[in-house]
N, C-alpha and C positions, 0 to 999 in steps of 0.2 A: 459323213464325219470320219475323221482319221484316227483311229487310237494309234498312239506310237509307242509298238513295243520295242524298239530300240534309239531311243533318243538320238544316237550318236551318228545314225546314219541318216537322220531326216535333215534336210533342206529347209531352211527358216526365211522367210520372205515376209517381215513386218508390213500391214497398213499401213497408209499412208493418211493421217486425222490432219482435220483443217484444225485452223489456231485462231485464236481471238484475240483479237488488238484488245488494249486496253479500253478504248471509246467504246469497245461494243461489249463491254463488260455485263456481266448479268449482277445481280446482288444479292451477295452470300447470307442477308440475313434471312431469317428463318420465322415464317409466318403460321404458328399451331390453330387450328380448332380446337377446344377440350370441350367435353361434356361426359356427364357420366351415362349418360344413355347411348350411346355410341354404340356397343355390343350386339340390344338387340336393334335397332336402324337399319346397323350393317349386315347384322340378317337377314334383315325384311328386305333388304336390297338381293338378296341373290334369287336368281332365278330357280327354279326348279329342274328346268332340263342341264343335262349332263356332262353338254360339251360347251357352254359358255355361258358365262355370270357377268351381268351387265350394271354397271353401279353409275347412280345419278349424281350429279353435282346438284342439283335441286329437290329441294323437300315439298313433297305436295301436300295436302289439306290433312288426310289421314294423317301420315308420319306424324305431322308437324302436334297431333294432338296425342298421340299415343309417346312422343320424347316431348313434352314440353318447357323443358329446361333449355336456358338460352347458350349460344355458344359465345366463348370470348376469346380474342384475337392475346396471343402473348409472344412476346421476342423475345427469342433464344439465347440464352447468353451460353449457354454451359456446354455447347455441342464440341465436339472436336473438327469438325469442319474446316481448319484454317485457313484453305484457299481458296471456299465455295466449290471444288468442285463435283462435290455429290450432287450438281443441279445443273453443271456445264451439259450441252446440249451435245457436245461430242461424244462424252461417254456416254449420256445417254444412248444415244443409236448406235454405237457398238453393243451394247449389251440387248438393244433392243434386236440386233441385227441376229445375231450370234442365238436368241433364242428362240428367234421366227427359224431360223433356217436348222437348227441341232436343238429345239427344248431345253430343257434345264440337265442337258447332255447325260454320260452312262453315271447310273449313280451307283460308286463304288467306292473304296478306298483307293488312293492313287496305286498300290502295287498289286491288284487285280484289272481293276478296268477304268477306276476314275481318271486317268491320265494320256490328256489329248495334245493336237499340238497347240491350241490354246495357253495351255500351261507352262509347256516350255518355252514359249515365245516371252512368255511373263518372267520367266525366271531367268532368263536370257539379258532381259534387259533389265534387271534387278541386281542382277549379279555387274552388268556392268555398270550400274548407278555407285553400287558400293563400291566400286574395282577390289572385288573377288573373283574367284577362276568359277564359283559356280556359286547354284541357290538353292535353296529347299522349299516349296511352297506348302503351307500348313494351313490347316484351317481356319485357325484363329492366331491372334498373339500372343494367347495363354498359351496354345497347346504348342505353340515355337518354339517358348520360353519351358515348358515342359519333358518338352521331348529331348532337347540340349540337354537339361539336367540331367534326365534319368540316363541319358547315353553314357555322359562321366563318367553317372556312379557305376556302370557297366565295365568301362575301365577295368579296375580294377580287379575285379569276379575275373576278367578273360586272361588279362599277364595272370595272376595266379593261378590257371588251371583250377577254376572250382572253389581252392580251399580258401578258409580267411585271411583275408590279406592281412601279414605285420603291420607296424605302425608309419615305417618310412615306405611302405611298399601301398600304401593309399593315397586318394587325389585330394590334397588340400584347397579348399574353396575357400577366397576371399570375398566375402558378400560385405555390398554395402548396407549400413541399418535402414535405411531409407527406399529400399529398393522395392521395386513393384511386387505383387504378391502372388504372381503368375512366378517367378524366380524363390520367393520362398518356398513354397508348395512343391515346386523342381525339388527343389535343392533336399528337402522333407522328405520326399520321396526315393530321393538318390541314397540319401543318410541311411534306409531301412535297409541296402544292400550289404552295409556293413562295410564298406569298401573307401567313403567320403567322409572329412573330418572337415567339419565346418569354422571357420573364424569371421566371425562379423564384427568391422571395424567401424569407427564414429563416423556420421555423416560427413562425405568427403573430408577425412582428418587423414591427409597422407601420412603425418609422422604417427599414427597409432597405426596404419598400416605397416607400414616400413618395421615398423617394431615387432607386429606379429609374424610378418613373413621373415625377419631375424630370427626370431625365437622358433619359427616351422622348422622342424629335421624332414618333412617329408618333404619329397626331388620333386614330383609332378603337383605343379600348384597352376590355379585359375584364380583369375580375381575378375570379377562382375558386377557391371554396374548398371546403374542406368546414364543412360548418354544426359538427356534432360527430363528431372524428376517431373512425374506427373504432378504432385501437390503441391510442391514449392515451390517449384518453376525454376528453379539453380539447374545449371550445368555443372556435369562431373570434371574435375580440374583433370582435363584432359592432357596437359603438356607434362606436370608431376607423375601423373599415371603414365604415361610416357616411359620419363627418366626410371620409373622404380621396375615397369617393365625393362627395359634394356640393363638393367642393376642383377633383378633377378629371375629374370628368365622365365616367367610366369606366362602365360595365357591369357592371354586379355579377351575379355569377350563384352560388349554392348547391348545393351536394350535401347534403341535408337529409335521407340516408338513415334516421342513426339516431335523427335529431332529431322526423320525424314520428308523430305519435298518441303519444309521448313527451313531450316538451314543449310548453307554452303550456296557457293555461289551457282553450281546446275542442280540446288536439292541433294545433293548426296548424305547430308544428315550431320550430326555434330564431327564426329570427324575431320569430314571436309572443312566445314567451318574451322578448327583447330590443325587442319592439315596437316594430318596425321591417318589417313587411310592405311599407309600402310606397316603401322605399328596396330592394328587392331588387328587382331584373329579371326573373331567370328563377330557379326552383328548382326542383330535380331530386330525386326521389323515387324511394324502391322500397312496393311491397307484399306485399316476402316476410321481413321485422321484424318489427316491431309492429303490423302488419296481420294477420300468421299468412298471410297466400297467398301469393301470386308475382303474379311483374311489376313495371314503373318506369313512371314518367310524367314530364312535363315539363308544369310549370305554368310558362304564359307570358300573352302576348299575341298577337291572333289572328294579327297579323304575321308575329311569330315563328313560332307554328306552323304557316304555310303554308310557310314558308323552309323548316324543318325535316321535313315531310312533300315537299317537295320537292327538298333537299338530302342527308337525314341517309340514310344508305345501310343503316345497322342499322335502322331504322325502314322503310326501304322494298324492303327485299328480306330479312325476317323474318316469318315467320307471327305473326297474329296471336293473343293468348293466346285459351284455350278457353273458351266462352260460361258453363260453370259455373265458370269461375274468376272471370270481369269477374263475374257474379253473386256469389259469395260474398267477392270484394272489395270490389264495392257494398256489403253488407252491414255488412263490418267497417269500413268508414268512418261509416256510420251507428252503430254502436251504440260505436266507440271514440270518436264525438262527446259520449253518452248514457251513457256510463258514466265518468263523470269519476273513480270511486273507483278505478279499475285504475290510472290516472294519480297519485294520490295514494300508491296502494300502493306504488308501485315508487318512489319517491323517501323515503317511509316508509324501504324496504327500503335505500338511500343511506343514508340517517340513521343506520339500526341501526349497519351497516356498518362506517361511520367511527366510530362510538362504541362498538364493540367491540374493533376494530383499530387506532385511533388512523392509520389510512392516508387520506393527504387526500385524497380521492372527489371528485369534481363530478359527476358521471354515473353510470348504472348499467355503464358500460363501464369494469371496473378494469383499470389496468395494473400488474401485477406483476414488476418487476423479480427475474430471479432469478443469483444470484454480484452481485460486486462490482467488475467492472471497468466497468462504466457509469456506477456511482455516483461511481467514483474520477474517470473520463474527466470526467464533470459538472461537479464538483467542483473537482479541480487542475487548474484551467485553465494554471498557468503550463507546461504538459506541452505546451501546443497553440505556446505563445510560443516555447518553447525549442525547438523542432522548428523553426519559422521563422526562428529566431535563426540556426542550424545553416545549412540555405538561406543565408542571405546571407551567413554564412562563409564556405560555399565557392566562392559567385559570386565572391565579394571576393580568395580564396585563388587559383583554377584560371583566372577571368574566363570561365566556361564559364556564357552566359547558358540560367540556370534558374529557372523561375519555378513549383517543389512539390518538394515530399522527394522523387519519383519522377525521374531524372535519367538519362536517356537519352543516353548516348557515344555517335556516328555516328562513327567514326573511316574518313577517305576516301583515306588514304594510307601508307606504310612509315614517312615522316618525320615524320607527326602521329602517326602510331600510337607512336612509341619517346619522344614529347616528354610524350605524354597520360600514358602507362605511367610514366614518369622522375616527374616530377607527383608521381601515385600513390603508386609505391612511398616517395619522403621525406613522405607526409603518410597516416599511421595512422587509421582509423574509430574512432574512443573514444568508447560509450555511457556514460557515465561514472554512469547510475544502474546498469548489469548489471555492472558492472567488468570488461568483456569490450574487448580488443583484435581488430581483424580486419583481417588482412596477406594480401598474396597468397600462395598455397602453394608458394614458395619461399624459396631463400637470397636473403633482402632483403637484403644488402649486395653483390649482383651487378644491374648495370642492363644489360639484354637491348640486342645489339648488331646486331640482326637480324630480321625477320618469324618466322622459323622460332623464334628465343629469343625471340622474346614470344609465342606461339601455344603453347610447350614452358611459359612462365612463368604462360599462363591456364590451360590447358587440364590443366598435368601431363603430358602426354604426353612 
């Protein structure tokens, strides 16, 4: 095995993986065992000696009485798998190959010894999937989306030399509300540096974007999204985010989890699909979706990727993945290039979809609304009005500055306390959709003359 400690002077010579026709397709769906005895089975399945553990696909007489619970067959629906190929028999034997000949390779963090050529071979052709100059392989897609962030918030610490950065001299982050939670927690994190000022704008609502980045005075702004949302299945209005990039100069950056080997026409992910490659900055990936493996990457510029192997703290203090995994993710990017008809199918399978169910799909990601008070909340917006109507009632009524339906009394004295209470009890709560009155539990025609009678008047006691 070859650790490469100078990337820039090794020699890259990709495998060459066979392709499968469509006829000789395998099928993506997903066939479980469940039982809850499965724990100890699978221990009574290992052997005892050292160097190899042999597991049976048949249950003999004992097992079968010591787990007598039956198993049951269930179909997958919820996996991320979109193009089967966590089951394609290519990657398998890469990965199988790769760890008969190097084991589950050196295990380290990539900037001591995790990093082989394996990895860069990965990242090589990742980077040219996205048309970026390079890539970053990480562990996961959390720690991608991690490491990116806390780099930002680094930013700012480094042009300052140390001290707290001003106000225009921080990196303003445009987050969408909707965004994955691997990018919140980033972003959480980067904020504690003191250096990142966050603005989270309405699910794809360009003109509330547009508005905040108006109203930003700080110069270095990011705005991040996800390419397409994992829960609702929308794509980010990628041609707007476009125009408002080129308007203000911001930093676009992608989580193109579910959008990669999914969309564009050789997979290259929502972008390509909106063709627009090269208005994106950076875009952040996983390969345990539509790749069928594990792991994330960050396709950038080399820039960026030394910032981020230097900064991103989940990148640099996380082992790096196992030399048969970078090998049969190699694989799965090469043959989800070559197999355009698994990309065809599954948008096929959108089609059906929406013309069986008549439910508007854009994605193989459906969100199923279930009951109706979401639909209703959607819907009767004047529900949101009249809630804020109510707010400035009361500001108007008590002069008790409040600014949400959530209204918090600080009462700091006996004399405010019996003037706030007085208040209160002559003005009734009327939901006037529930036809419900709600009074203090007492006799309201008595106004409490004392700490102890208004303590007796809240409490009951």
């Amino acid at each position: 095995m070859t650790i490469n400690q100078n990337p820039l002077k090794m020699k890259l010579k990709a495998p060459q993986y066979p392709i499968m026709k469509k006829q000789e397709k395998i099928s993506s769906r997903c066939t479980m065992k469940c039982n809850s005895g499965t724990g100890p089975l699978w221990r009574s399945r290992l052997q005892k000696k050292r160097d190899e553990a042999v597991c049976r696909d048949k249950i003999t007489g004992n097992e079968a009485e010591s787990c007598p619970q039956q198993f049951k067959k269930l179909l997958l629906f919820s996996g991320n798998d979109y193009l089967g190929l966590s089951s394609h028999p290519t990657i398998g034997k890469a990965a199988a190959k790769a760890a008969l000949e190097l084991g589950m390779g050196p295990r380290g963090s990539a900037l001591i010894c995790g990093y082989t050529n394996y990895h860069r071979l990965l990242e090589s052709c990742l980077a040219d999937l996205k048309m970026k100059e390079d890539c970053l392989l990480c562990p996961t897609g959390f720690a991608a989306n991690m490491a990116l962030m806390v780099a930002l918030g680094n930013i700012g610490a480094l042009l300052t030399a140390g001290r707290t950065p001003l106000e225009e001299e921080r990196i303003a982050i445009f987050s969408d509300s909707l965004n994955h939670a691997s990018i919140i927690d980033g972003i959480r994190l980067a904020e504690r540096q003191k250096s990142v000022e966050l603005f989270i704008y309405r699910h794809c609502d360009m003109s509330h974007l547009n508005a905040l980045l108006l109203n930003c005075k700080t110069k270095r702004k990011v705005v991040v999204t996800d390419g397409l949302f994992s829960m609702d299945g929308d794509f980010a209005p990628m041609i707007e985010l476009v125009k408002l990039r080129r308007k203000h100069q911001f930093l676009l950056v992608i989580d193109d989890a579910h959008g990669t080997f999914v969309c564009g026409k050789n997979g290259g992910g929502v972008a390509e699909e909106f063709n627009c490659e090269g208005d994106v900055d950076i875009c952040i990936g996983t390969l345990s979706k539509a790749a069928g493996c594990h792991g994330g990457f960050i396709a950038c510029s080399k820039r960026w990727k030394k910032l981020i192997q230097s900064r991103g703290r989940s990148f640099i203090f996380s082992t790096a993945m196992p030399v048969p995994i970078a090998a049969a993710a190699h694989a799965a990017v090469i043959v989800a290039k070559k197999e355009t008809w698994r990309r065809r199918e599954i948008w096929k399978r959108v089609q059906d979809f929406h013309a069986l169910t008549g439910i508007p799909i854009t994605s193989p990601i459906i969100s199923l609304i279930v009951g109706t008070a979401v639909i209703v909340a959607k819907k009767e917006t004047w529900r949101r009005r009249e809630i804020w109507k109510r707010v400035q009632d009361f500001h108007a009524l008590t002069g008790i500055p409040i600014t949400s339906p959530i209204i918090s009394l600080i009462v700091g004295s006996e004399e405010k306390a019996l003037q706030s209470s007085r208040q209160l009890l002559n003005m009734p709560i009327i939901l006037e959709q529930a036809f419900v009155e709600i009074w203090f539990p007492c006799n309201c025609n008595q106004t409490p003359n004392s700490a102890s009678q208004l303590m007796q008047l809240i409490t009951g006691e």
